[in-house]
C-alpha positions as CSV (number, residue, x, y, z in Angstrom):
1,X,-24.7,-5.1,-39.0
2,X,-22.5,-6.0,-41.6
3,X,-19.5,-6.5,-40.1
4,X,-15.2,-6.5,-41.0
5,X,-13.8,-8.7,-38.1
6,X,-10.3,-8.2,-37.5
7,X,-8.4,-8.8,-34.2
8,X,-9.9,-5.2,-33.4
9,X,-12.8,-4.9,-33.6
10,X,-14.2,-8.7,-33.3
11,X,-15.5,-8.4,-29.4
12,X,-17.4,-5.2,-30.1
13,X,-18.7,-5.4,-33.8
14,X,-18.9,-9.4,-32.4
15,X,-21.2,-9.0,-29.8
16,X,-23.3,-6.7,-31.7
17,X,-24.1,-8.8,-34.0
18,X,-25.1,-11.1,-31.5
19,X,-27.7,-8.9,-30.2
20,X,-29.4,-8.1,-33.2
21,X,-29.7,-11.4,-34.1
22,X,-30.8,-12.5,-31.0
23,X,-33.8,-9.6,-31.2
24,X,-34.3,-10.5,-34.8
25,X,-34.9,-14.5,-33.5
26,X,-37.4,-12.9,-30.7
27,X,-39.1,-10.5,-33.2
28,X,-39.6,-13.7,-35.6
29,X,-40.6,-15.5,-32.5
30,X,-43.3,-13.8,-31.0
31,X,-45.0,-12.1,-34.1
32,X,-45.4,-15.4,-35.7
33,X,-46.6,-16.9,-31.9
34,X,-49.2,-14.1,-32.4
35,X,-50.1,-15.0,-35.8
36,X,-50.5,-18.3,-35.4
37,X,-52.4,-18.3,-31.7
38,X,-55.0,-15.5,-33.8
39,X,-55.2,-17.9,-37.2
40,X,-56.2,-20.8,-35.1
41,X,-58.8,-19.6,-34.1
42,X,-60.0,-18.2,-36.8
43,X,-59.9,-21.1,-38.5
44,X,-62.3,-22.3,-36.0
45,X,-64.9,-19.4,-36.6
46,X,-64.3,-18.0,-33.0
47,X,-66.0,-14.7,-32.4
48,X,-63.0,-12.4,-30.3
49,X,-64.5,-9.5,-27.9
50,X,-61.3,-7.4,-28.8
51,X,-63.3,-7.1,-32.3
52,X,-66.6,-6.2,-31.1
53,X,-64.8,-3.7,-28.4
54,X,-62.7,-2.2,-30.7
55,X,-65.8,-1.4,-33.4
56,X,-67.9,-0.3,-30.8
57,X,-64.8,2.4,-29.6
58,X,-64.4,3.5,-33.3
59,X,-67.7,3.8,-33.9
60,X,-68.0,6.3,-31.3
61,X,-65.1,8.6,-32.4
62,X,-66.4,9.0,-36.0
63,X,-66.6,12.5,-37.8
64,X,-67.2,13.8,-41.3
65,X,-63.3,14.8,-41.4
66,X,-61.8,11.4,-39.9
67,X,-63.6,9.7,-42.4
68,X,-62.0,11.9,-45.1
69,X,-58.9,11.4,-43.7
70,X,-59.2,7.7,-43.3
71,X,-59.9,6.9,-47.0
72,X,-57.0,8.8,-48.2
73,X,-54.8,7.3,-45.4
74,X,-56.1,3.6,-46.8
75,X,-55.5,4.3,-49.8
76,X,-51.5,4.2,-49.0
77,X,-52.2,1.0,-48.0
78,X,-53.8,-0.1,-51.1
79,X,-52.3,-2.5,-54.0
80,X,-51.9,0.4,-56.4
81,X,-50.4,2.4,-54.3
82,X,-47.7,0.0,-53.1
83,X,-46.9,-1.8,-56.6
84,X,-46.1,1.8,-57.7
85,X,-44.4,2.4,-54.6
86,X,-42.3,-0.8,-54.9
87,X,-41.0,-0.4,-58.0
88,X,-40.0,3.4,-57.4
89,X,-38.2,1.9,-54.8
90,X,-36.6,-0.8,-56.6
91,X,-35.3,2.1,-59.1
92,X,-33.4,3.5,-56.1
93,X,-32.2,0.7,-54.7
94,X,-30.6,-0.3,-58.5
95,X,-29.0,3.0,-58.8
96,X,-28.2,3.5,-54.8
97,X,-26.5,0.0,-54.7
98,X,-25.2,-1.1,-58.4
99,X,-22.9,-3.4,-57.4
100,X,-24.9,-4.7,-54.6
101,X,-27.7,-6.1,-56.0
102,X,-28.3,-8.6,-52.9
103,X,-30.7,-5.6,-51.3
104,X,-33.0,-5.4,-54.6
105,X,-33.4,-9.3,-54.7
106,X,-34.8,-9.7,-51.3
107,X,-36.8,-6.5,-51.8
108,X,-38.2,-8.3,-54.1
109,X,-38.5,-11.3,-52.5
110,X,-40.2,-9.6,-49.5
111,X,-42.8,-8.0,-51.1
112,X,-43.7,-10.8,-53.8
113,X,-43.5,-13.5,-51.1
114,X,-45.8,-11.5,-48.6
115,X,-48.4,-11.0,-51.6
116,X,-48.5,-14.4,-52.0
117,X,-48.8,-15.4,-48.6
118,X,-51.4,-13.1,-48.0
119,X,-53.5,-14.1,-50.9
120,X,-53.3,-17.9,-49.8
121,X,-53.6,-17.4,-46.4
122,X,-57.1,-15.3,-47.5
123,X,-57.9,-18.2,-49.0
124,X,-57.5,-21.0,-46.4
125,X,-58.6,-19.2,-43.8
126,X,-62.1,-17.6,-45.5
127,X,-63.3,-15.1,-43.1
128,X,-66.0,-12.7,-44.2
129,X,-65.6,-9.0,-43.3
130,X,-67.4,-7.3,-41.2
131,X,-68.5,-4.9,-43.6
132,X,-68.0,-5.0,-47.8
133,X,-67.0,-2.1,-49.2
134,X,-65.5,-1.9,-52.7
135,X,-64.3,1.8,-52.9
136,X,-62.4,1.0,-49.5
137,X,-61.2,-2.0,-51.1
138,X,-63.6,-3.8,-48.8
139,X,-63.8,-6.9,-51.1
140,X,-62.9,-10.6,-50.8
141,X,-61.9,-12.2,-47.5
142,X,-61.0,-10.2,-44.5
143,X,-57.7,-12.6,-42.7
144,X,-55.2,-11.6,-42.3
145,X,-55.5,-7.8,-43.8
146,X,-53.6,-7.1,-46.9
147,X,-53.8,-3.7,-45.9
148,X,-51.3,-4.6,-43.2
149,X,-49.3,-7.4,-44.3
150,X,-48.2,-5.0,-47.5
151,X,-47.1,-2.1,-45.8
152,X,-45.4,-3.6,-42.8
153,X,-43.1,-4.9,-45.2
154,X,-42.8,-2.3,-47.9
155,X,-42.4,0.9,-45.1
156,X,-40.8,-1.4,-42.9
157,X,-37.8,-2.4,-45.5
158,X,-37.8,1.6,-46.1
159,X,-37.0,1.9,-42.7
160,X,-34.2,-0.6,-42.9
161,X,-32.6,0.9,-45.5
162,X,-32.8,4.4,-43.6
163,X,-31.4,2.7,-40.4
164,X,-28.6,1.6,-42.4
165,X,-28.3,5.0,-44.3
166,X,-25.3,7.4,-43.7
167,X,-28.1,10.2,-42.9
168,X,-27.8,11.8,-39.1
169,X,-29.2,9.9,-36.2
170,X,-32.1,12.5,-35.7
171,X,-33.1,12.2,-39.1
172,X,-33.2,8.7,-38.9
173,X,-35.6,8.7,-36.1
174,X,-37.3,11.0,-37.2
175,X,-38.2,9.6,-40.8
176,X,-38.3,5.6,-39.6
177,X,-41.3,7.1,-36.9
178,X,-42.9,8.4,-39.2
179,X,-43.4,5.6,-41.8
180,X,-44.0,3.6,-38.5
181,X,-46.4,6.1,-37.5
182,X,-48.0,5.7,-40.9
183,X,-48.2,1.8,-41.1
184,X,-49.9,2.2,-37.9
185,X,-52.6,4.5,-38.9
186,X,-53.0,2.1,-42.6
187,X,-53.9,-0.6,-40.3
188,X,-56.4,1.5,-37.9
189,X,-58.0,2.9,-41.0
190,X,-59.1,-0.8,-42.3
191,X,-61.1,-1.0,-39.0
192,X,-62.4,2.5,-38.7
193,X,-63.3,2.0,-42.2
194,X,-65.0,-1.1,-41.1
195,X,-63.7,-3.5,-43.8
196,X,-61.5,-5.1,-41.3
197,X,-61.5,-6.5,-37.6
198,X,-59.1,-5.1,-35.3
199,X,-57.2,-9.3,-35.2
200,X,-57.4,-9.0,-39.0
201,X,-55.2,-6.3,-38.8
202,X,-53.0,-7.6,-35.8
203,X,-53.0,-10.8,-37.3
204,X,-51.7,-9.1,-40.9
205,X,-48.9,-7.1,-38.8
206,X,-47.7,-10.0,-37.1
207,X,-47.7,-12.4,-40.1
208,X,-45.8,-9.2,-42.2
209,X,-43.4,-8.5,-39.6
210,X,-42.1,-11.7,-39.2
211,X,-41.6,-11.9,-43.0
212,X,-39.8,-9.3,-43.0
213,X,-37.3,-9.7,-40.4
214,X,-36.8,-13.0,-42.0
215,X,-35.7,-11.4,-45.4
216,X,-34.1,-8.8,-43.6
217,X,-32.0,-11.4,-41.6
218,X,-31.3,-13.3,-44.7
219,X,-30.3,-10.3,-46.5
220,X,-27.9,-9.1,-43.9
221,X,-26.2,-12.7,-43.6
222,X,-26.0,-12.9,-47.1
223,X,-23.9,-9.5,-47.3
224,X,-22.0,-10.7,-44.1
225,X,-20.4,-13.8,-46.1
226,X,-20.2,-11.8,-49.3
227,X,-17.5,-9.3,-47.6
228,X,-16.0,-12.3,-46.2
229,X,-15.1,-14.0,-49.2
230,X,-14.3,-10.3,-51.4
């Protein structure tokens, strides 16, 4: 996406950028519509059916090994785990890019910001959890879910970084499903844990995703006008 336009290559590379801005502006869009139609009423102590459905349906599919497998995959999910995680990444990103230190900032930026937002948001909004839980991290308020917001952006900048790797295309797809995959299943374990409704969680993916693609948008102008003006 970050593009060299000459004479050439202007209509093709020019349109293309078109397009992925135009999806990045609908991404933005619609997850922070979501967010914001879930929030409200929230903030109005509204009791949603998709919760009470949803708890009932996981309720019924608990086993002894699922809920093994849930804390551990939670756990990936958890503060810990991702500061650790983040600034492993951040090492590789230094070392990956040295004289293009425009994709370590806005790491930053992403994952700080989206901490913050979370926290505050927990705050103003006050929802109680269905269920408190302190070895599932089950403590404090439950909207949106930290345990969503976090690794939507952290796995979800990973998979940036893959698209824009030079590894094969089958690889790509293969990795970047994988951490989606993951994400997925981080989100799902907050409710099957029962720490978490299922619109804490939606709400957390909608509110992270549209961080992201905001920083990732950012980031990609910013490198845009930086070859520009080299």
């Amino acid at each position: 996406m970050v593009l060299s336009f000459t004479s050439n290559q202007f209509p093709k590379r020019g349109v293309q950028a078109l397009l992925y801005l135009a999806l990045a502006l609908i991404v933005i869009g619609v997850s922070f519509y979501i967010f914001v139609e879930l929030a409200d009423e929230v903030a109005e102590q509204e009791k949603f059916a998709l919760d009470r459905r949803t708890a009932d349906a996981v309720a019924s599919m608990q086993t002894g090994w699922l809920d093994t497998a849930m804390a551990v995959i939670t756990e990936i999910g958890s503060v810990p785990w991702l500061t650790a995680g983040s600034i492993l990444l951040a090492v590789c990103i230094f070392f990956a890019y040295r004289r293009k230190w425009w994709r370590l900032l806005y790491f930053a930026v992403a994952m700080i910001g989206i901490s913050i937002l979370t926290k505050t948001l927990k705050l103003t909004f006050e929802r109680q959890r269905p269920d408190v839980l302190q070895q599932h991290d089950g403590t404090g308020f439950s909207f949106p879910s930290g345990h969503s917001t976090g690794p939507i952006v952290f796995y979800g900048f990973i998979v940036y970084l893959v698209f824009r790797s030079s590894m094969s295309g089958t690889a790509k797809w293969l990795l970047n499903g994988a951490l989606v995959l993951l994400t997925l299943l981080i989100g799902f374990s907050r409710v099957y844990l029962n720490v978490h409704y299922i619109t804490d969680v939606i709400g957390g993916f909608a509110l992270g995703l549209s961080w992201l693609v905001v920083c990732l948008l950012v980031l990609e102008l910013s490198l845009w006008r930086r070859k520009r003006t080299a």
